[in-house]
N, C-alpha and C positions, 0 to 999 in steps of 0.2 A: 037136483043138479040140472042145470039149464042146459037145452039140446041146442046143438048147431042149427042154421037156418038154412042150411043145404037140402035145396029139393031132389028131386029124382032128374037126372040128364044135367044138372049142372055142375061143373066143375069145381074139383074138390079146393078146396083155400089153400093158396100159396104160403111157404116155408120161406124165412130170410132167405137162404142159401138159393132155395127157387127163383124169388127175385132178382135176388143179384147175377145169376146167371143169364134170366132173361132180358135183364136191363143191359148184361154188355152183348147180347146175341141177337136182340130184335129192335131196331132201331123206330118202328112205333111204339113200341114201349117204352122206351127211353124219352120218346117228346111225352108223350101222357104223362110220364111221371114227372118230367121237369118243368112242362106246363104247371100241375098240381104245385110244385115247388114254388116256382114262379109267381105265380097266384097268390101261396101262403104270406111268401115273404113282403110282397107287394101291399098285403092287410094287415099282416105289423106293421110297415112302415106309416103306410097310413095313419093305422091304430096311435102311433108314437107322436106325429104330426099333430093328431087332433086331439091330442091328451099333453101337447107342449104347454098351455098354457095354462093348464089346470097345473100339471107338476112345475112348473115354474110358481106360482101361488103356494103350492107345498112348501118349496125351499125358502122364498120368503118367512115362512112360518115355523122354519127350523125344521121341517121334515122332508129328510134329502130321500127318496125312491127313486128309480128306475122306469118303475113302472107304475100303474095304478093298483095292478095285483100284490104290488108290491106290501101296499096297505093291507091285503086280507091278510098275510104270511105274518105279517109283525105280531109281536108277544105285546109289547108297550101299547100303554094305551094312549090314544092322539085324538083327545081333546081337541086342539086348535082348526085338528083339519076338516073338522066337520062341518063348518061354514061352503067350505072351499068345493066338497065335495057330495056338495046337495043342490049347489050351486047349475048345473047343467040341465038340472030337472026344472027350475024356477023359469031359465034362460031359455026352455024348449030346443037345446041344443039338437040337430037332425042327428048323431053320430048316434047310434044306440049298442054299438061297443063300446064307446066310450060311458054312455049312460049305463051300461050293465055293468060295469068296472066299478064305476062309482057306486051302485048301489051294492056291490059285493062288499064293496068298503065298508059302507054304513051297516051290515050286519054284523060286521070282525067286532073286536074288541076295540069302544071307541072311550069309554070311562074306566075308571079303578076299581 
């Protein structure tokens, strides 16, 4: 069984209910935590930006996703997209979520 990583003097890890209380009660915790929010959301968007034109080359090829994760989740296999989606690494694209998206791809199920 794997032990907690709690040392001696430090505070014991917060319970949902904990949180939520102290998010509506301590208003520095409420910017940390919507900073955090902020932040995340802001790296999807990005993430979705820099992955438009790869998933636009998808649909041209008959493979409509969402996302590029969307590739690892799938059962079928997609042949076609594997030009498309090797493509970033040949291009030296800087985005390297978007480069790790893509190689997640290439390990799913890409043949029958």
């Amino acid at each position: 069984m794997k032990k907690s990583k709690i040392t001696k003097g430090s505070p014991p890890p917060l319970f949902d209910a904990q949180k939520q209380a102290l998010y509506h009660q301590d208003p520095d915790f409420r910017a940390k935590v919507d900073a955090v929010k902020k932040a995340r959301k802001e790296r999807a968007e990005a993430l979705q930006v820099a992955a438009g034109p790869i998933l636009a080359d998808l649909h041209d090829v008959g493979i409509d996703v969402s996302s590029l994760w969307d590739l690892v989740a799938r059962t079928d296999p997609y042949p076609a997209a594997l030009p498309i989606i090797l493509a970033p690494f040949f291009r030296k694209m800087s985005n390297l979520r978007v480069r790790s998206s893509c190689g997640a791809a290439t390990g799913a199920k890409i043949r029958p």
